[in-house]
C-alpha positions in Angstrom: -17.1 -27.3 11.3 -16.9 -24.7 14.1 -17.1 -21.6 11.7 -19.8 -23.0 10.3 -21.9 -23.7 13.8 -20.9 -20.0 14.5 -22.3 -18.4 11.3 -25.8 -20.5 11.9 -26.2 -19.3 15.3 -25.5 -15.4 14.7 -28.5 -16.0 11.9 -30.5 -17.9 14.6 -30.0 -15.5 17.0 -31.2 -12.7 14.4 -34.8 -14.3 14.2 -35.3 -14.7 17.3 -34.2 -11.2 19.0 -36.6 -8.5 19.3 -37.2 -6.6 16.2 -34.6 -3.3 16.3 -34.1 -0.4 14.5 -30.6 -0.7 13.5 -27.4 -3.5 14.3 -23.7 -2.7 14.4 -21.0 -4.8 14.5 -17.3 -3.8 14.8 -18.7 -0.2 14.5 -20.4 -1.0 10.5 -24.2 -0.7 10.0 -25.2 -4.1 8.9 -29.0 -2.8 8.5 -31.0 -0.2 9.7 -31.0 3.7 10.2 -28.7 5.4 12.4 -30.8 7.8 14.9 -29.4 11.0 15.9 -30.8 11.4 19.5 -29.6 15.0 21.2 -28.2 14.5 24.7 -30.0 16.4 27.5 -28.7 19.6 28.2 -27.0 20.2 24.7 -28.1 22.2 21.7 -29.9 20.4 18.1 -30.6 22.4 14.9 -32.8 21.9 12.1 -30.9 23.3 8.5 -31.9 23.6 5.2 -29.3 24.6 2.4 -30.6 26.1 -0.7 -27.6 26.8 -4.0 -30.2 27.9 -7.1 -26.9 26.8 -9.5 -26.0 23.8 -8.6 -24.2 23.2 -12.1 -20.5 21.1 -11.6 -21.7 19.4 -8.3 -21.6 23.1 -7.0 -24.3 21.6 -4.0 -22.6 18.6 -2.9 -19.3 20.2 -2.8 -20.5 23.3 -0.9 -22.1 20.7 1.5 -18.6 19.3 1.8 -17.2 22.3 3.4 -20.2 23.2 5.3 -19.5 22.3 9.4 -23.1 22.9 9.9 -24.2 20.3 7.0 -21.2 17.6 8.0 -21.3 18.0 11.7 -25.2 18.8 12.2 -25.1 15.2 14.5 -22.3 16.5 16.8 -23.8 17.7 19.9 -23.0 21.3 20.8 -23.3 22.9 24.4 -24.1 26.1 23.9 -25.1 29.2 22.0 -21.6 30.1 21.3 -20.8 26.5 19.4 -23.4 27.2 17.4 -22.8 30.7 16.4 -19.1 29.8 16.4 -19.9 26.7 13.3 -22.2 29.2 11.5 -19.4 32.6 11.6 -17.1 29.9 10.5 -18.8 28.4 7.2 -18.6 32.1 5.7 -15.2 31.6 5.4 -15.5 27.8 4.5 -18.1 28.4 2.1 -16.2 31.2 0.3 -12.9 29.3 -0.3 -15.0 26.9 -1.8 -16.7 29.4 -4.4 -13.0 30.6 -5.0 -12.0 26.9 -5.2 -14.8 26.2 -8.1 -14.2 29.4 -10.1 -16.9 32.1 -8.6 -15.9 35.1 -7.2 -18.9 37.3 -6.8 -21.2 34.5 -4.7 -23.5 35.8 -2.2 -23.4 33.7 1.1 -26.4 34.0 4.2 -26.5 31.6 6.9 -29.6 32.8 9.2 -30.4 31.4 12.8 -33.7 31.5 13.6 -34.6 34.2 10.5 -31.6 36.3 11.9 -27.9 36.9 10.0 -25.4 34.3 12.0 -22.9 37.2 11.7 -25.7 39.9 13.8 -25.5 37.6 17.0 -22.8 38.2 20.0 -21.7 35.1 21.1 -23.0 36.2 24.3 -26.2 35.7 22.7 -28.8 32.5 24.2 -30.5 31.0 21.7 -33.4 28.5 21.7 -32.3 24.8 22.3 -33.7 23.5 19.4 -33.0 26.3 16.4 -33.6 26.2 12.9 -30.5 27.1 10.0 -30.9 28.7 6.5 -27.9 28.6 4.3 -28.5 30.5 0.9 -26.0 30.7 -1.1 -25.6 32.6 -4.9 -22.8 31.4 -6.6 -22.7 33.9 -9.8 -21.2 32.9 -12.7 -18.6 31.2 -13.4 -15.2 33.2 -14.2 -12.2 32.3 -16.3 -9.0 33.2 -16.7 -8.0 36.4 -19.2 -4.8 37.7 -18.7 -2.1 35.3 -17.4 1.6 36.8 -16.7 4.5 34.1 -14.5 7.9 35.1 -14.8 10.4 33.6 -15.6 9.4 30.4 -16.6 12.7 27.3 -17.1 13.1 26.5 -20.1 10.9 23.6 -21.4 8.0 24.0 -19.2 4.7 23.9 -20.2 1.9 25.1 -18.1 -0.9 23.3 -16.9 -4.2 23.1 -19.4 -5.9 24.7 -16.5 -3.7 27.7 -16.6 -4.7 29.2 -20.2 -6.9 32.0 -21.0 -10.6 31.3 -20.9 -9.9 28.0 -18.3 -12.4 27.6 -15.3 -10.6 30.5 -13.1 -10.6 27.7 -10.1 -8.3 29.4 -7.1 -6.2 26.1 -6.7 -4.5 26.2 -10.2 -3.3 29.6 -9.7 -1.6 28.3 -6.3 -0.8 25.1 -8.0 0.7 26.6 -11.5 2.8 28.8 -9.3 3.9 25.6 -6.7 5.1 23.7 -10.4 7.2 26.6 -11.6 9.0 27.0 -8.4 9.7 23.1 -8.5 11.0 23.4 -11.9 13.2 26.3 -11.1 14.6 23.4 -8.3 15.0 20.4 -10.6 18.0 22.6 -12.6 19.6 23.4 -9.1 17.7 26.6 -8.1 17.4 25.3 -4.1 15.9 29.0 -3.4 13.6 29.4 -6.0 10.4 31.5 -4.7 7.2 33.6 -5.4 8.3 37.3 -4.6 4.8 39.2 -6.2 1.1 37.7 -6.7 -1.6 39.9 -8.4 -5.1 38.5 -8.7 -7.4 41.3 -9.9 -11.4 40.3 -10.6 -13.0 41.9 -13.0 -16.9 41.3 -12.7 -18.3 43.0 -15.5 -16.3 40.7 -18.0 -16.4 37.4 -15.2 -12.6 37.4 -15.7 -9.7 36.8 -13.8 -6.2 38.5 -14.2 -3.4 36.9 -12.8 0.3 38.5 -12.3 3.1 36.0 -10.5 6.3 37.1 -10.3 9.6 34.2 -9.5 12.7 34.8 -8.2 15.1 32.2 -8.9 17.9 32.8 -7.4 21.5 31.2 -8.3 22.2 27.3 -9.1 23.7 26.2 -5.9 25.6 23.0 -4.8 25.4 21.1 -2.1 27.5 22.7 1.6 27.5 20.7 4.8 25.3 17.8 5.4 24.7 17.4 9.1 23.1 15.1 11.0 20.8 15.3 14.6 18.9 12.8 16.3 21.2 9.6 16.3 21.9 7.6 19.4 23.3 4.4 18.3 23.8 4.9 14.8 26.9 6.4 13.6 26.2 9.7 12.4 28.7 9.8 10.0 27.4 6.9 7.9 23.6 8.2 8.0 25.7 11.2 6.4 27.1 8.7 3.8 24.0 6.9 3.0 22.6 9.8 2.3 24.5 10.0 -1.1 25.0 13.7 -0.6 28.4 14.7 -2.6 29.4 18.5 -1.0 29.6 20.3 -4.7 27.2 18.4 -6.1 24.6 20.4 -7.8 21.4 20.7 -6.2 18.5 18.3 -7.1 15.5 18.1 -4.7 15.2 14.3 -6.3 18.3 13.5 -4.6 16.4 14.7 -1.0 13.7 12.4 -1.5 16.2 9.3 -2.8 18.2 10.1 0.7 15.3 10.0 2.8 13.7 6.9 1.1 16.8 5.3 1.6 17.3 6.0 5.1 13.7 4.8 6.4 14.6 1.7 4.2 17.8 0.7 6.7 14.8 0.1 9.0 16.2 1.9 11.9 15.0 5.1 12.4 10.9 5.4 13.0 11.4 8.9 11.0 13.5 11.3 8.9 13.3 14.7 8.5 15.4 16.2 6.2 15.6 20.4 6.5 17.3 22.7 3.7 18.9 26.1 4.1 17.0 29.4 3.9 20.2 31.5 2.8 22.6 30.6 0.2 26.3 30.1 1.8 29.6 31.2 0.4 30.6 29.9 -2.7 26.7 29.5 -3.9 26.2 26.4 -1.6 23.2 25.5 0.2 23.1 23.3 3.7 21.1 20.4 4.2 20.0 18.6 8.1 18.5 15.5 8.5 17.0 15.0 11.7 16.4 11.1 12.7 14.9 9.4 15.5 16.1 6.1 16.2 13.5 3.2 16.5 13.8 0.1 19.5 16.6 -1.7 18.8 14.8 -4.9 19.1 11.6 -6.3 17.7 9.4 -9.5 17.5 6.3 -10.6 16.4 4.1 -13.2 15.8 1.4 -14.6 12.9 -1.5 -16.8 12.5 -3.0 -18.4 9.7 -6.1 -20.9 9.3 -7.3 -22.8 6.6 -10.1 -26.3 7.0 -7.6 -27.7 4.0 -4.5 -27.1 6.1 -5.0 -26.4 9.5 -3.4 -23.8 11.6 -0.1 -21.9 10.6 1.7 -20.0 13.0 5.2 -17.9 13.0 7.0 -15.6 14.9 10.2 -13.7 14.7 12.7 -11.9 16.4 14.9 -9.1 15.2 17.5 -7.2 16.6 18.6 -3.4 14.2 21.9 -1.9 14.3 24.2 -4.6 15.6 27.4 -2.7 15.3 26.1 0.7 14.7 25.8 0.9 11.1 22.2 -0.5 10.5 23.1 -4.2 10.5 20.0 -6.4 11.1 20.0 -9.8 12.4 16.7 -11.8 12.1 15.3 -15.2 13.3 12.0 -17.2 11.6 10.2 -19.6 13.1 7.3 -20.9 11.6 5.1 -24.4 11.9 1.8 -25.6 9.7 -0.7 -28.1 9.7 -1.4 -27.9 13.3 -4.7 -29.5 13.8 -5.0 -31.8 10.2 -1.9 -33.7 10.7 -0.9 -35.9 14.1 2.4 -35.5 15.2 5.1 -32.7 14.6 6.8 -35.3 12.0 3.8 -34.9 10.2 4.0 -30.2 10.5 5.1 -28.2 8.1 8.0 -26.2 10.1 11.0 -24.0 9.5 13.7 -21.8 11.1 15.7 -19.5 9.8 18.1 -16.9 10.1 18.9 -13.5 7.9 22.1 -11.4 8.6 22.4 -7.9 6.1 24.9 -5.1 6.0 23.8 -1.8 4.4 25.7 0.5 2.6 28.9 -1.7 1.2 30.4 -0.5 -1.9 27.8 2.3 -2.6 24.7 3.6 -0.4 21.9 1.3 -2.8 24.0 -1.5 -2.2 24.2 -4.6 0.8 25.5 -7.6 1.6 23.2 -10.1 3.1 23.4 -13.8 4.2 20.9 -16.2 4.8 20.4 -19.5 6.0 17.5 -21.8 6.7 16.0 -25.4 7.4 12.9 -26.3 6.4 10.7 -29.9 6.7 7.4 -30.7 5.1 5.1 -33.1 3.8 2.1 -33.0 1.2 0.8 -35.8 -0.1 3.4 -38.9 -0.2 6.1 -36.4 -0.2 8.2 -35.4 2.7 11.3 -33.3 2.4 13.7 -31.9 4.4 15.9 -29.3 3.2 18.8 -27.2 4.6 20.2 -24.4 2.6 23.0 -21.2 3.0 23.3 -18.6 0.7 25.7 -15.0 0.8 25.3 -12.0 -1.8 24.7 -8.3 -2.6 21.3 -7.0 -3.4 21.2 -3.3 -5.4 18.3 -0.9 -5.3 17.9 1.8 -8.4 14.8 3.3 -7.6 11.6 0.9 -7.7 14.3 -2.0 -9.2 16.3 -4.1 -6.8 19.0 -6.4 -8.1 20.4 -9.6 -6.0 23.1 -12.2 -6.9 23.9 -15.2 -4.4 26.2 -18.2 -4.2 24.1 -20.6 -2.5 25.0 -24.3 -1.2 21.6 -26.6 -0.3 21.1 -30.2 1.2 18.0 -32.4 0.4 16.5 -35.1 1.7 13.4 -36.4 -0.1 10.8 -39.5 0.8 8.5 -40.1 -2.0 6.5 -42.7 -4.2 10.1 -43.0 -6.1 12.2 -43.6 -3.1 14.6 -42.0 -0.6 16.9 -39.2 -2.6 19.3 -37.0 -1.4 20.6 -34.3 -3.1 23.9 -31.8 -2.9 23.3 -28.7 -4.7 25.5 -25.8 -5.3 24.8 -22.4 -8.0 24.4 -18.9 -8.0 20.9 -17.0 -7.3 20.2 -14.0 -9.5 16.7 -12.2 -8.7 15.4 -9.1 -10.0 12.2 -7.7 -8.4 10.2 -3.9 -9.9 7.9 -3.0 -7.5 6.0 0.8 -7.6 2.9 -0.1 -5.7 1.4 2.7 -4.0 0.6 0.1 -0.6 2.9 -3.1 -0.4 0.1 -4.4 2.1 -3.1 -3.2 0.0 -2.4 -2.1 -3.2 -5.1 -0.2 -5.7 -2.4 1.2 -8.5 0.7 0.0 -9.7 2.9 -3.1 -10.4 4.9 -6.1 -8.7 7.4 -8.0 -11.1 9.6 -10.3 -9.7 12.2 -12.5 -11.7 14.3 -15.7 -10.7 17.1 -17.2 -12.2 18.8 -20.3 -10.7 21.8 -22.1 -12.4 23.4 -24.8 -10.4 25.2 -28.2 -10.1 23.3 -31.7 -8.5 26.6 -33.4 -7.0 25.0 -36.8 -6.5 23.5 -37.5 -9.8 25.8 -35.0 -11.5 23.7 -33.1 -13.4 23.2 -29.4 -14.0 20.2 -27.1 -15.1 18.4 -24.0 -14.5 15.4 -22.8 -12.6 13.5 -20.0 -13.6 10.1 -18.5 -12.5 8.7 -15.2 -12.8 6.0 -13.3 -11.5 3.4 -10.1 -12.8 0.9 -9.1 -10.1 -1.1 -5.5 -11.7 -3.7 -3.1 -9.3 -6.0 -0.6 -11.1 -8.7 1.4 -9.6 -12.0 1.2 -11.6 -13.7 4.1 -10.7 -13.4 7.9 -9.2 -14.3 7.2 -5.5 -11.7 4.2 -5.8 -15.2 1.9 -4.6 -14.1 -0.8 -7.1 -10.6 -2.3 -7.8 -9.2 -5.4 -10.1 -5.8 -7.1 -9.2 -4.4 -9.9 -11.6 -1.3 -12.6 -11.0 0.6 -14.1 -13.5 3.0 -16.8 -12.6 5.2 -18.9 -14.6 8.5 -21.3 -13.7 10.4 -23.8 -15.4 13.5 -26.5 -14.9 15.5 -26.9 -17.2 18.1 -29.6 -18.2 17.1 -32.1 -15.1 14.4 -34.8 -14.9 11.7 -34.9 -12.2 13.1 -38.4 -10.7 16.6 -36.5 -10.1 15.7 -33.0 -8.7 15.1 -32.0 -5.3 10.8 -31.4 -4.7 11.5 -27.8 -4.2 12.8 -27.1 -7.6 9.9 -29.2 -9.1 6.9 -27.2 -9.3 3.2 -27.8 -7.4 0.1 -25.8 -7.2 -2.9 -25.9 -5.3 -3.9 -23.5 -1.4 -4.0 -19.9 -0.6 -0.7 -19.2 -3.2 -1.8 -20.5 -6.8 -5.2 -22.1 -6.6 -7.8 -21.6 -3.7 -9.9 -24.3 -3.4 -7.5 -27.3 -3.8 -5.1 -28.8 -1.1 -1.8 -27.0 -0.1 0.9 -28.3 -3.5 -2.3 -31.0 -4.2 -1.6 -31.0 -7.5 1.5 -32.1 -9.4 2.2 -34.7 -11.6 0.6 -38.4 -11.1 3.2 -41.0 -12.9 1.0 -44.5 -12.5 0.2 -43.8 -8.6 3.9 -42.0 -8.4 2.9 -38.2 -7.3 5.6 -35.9 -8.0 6.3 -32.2 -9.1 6.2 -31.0 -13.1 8.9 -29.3 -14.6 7.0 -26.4 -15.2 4.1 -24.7 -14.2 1.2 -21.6 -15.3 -0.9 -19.5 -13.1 -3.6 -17.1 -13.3 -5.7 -15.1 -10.8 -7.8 -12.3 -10.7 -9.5 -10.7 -7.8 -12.4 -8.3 -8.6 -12.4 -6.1 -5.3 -15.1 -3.8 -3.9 -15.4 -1.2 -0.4 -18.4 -2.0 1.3 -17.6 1.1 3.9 -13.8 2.2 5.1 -13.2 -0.9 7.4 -14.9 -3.3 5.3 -14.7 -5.2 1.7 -15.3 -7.8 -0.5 -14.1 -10.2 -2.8 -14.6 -12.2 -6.1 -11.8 -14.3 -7.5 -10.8 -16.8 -10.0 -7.7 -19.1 -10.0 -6.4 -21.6 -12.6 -2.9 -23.3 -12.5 -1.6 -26.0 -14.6 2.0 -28.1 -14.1 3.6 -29.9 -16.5 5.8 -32.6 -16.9 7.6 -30.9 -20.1 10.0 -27.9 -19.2 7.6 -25.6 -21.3 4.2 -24.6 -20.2 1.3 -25.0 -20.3 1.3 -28.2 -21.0 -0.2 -30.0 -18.4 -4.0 -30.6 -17.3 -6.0 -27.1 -16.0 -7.8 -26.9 -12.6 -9.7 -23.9 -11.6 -10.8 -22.4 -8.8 -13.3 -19.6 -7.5 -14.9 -18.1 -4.3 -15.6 -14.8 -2.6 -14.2 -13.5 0.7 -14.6 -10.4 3.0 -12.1 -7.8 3.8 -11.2 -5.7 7.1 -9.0 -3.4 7.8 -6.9 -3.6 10.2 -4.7 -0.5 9.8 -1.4 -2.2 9.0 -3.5 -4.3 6.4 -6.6 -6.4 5.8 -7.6 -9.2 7.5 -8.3 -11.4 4.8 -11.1 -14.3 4.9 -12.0 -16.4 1.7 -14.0 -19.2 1.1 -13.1 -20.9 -2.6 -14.7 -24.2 -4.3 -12.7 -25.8 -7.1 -14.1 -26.5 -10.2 -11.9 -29.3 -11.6 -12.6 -32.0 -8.4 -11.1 -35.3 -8.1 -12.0 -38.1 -6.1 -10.8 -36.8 -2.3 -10.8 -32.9 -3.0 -12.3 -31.0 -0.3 -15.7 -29.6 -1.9 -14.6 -26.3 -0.8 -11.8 -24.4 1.0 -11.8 -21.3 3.8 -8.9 -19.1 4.3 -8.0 -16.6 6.6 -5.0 -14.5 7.0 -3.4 -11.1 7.1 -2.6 -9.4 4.4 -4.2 -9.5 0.1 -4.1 -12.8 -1.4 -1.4 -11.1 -3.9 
């Protein structure tokens, strides 16, 4: 295949090129040793960097705040830039002793044998000059007497804050920042440091630390205004705030106003400003200052796959049809361009998504959907048509939905032409605290789906149910290595395969359950009758590592079963694995994977390559 004739003749064109020190491509190092070459005309330094203790990582971290160590490849055009890094890593370096707990270090950065801090910047120096850094770090000091008043009632300090901790400069600012926010959670907007005493005593290697707080009075919330709005009615960006004037003051509320603002989807920011006095009647007033985004957006996505072709979809979406953040969106998507001849033969849908913010409280909105879909897999094609209307509820990281929804189907299989009427409610509960929807490395996704509803043709009823787990952990310190795992279980109850509609049966197989395996290749197999089980089981896990900050890799492992019993797993398991490359984009990765499934049957690709925007899960 083409990918394939591309690959070889990169490798080709590798043996044959003259031999070279170093290749890039897309800006990575693929072998080699980058060269630092100084331009004509500009000034080069040699350095050496000598810490005698270099106990805690002292060295690596003082070479972190060094300019002269982490910018000695940057070209510099004069004297002055020189003399100007070097006057500037005394203070660098120092913060950095104070950061790590030593307060009597002795710092010398010499230029050509000479103090750094002796020169005029007027001063020429030699166009290639040599750098000493020497730095003593002294020992180590720790914390003796520790005074912060008043302390809220209920708090306990920081382990860091205690007498004989490493006296490290960022706990006292940070012990000091958690008291203050403290002194806010029970309603004290003005809370604030009014004395700090830091005495060191170097015969003893101790630290004495004084803060004093000033409170100030519980205060409720005053007038909520609102700047920055052109289209948007102010007054309900003042509402979906869910600021009540009197309420007491909560800087959690702050954060659950803005989060719920950007979430409308119409403002590109929000910045939210509190009062610096107190006003009459202990009140406190709050701003939030918005600017609107373009009222109208569209975009477009493509997808490839050797199993199932090319995939593309675009939409169009217009914000704030009446003024009050009502969106209006249209989805057009069609599959299997390339694998299948003729558009009877593509995968395509359209869609349409009208929703209302803010009706009955500020969490909650009304939304309304509709959509009609066609595709074919195997000896199935279905086409589908489908309208649903409901509220969805946010509390925090939890979003509740319920729907009335009404759904026509049209199925051609190996059992015949059905048609089905359909009619129920749609419950959905989704708990998502990911720390990156588009490339997550901590945190959970947990999505549930409950579907009771009444067949009108055959007259049945039942109930369709999946769920879904998808976990992110970070494996070590520099966040190099990462593990993501999917859990994914459905099941239909009370209605038998030969009289529900295909997309209420369950199918696995592609880029969704198991890579390696045909798009929904593998359901159920009645004597030569292929159809979808009742209920279905998968697994994945993706083993994740960062080759460099634009690129990664990939290991996975898939396995799926469906069933033809309501209960899983009860069917027969097919597994899948593969590797893939990662590359970020910026607004995700660009995701390519090559799998190879390790349950075959006759007329299974041997293997599978995917590419796409975005994780796998």
């Amino acid at each position: 295949m083409r990918i394939a004739v591309g690959i070889s003749a990169l490798i080709a064109m590798s043996w044959i090129a003259p031999p070279v020190q170093a290749l890039e491509l897309f800006g990575f190092r693929l072998w080699g040793e980058e060269k630092v070459v100084r331009e004509e005309g500009t000034f080069a330094y040699s350095l050496s960097i000598s810490v005698p203790d270099v106990r805690n990582g002292l060295l690596e971290k003082l070479e972190g705040a060094s300019l002269l160590v982490g910018d000695q490849d940057q070209p510099i055009l004069n004297s002055a830039g020189l003399l100007s890094r070097a006057n500037g890593d005394y203070r660098r370096l120092l913060a950095e002793l104070y950061a790590e707990g030593y307060y009597s270090g002795q710092i010398s950065i010499k230029v050509n044998g000479r103090e750094a801090s002796s020169y005029l910047l007027t001063q020429t120096l030699p166009m290639d000059s040599h750098v000493e850094i020497e730095i003593i770090a002294g020992e180590r000091f720790t914390f003796g007497t520790l005074d912060i008043a008043p302390i809220p009632d209920r708090l306990e300090l920081s382990d860091t804050f205690q007498v004989g901790a490493v006296a490290k400069a960022q706990t006292i600012l940070d012990v000091a920042d958690d008291v203050i926010e403290a002194w806010r959670q029970q309603g004290h907007a003005l809370a604030q440091v009014v004395g700090r005493d830091v005495v060191a005593d170097h015969r003893d290697d101790r630290l004495d630390v004084q803060i004093r707080i000033d409170p100030g009075p519980v205060l409720s919330y005053g007038p909520v205004s609102v700047t920055g709005t052109k289209r948007v009615d102010p007054e309900f960006v003042r509402y979906m705030t869910g600021l009540q004037p009197g309420g007491q003051f909560d800087p959690d509320d702050l954060e659950r106003a803005r989060e719920r603002l950007v979430g409308l989807g119409v403002f590109q920011s929000v910045v939210i400003t509190e009062g610096q006095t107190a006003l009459p009647g202990d009140q406190i007033d709050i701003g939030f200052d918005v600017a609107e985004m373009p009222r109208r957006r569209f975009g477009i996505g493509l997808t490839l796959s050797n199993l199932d072709g090319l995939g593309a979809s675009a939409y169009w979406l217009h914000r704030n049809l009446f003024g009050r953040a009502e969106s209006f969106r249209l989805d057009l998507s069609v599959d299997k361009i390339g694998v299948e001849n003729g558009f009877d033969r593509y995968d395509y849908a359209i869609g349409a998504a009208f929703l209302k913010p803010g009706v009955i409280t500020p969490d909650t909105a009304f939304f309304a959907n509709g959509e009609i879909r066609h595709y074919v897999f195997e000896s199935i094609r279905s086409r589908e048509a489908d309208v649903a209307i409901g509220l969805q509820h946010q509390i925090e990281d939890l979003q509740l939905s319920g729907a009335i929804f009404a759904a026509y189907n049209d199925i051609e299989d190996d059992l015949g032409l059905r048609r089905f009427r359909l009619v129920g409610l749609e419950l959905g509960a989704i708990w998502d605290n990911r720390d990156n929807p588009f490339n997550p490395a901590r945190g959970f996704y947990a999505e549930l789906d409950l579907i009771p509803f009444a067949e009108l043709v055959y007259e049945n009823a039942g109930v369709h149910a999946s769920a879904e787990f998808r976990g992110y952990q970070v494996l070590d310190a520099n966040e190099t290595f990462r593990i993501a795992e999917r859990v994914r279980i459905g099941t239909l109850i009370g209605v038998s395969a030969n009289q529900a509609p295909a997309d209420m049966l369950f199918f696995a197989g592609g880029s969704e359950t198991v890579r390696g395996y045909d798009f929904q290749s593998i359901g159920i197999d009645n004597g030569g009758n292929f159809t979808g089980g009742l209920s279905t089981l998968s697994l994945g896990v993706e083993f994740r590592a960062a080759i460099s900050d634009s690129f990664g890799a990939v290991a996975f492992f898939d396995a799926a079963n469906v069933s033809s019993d309501p209960w899983p797993p009860a069917g027969q398991w097919f597994r899948g694995i593969g590797v893939g490359l990662r590359y970020n984009t910026g607004f995700g990765p660009l995701r390519v994977d090559i799998a190879r499934g390790l349950d075959l049957r006759p007329g299974d690709p041997n293997y599978a390559i995917y590419v796409g925007l975005g994780q796998a899960f």
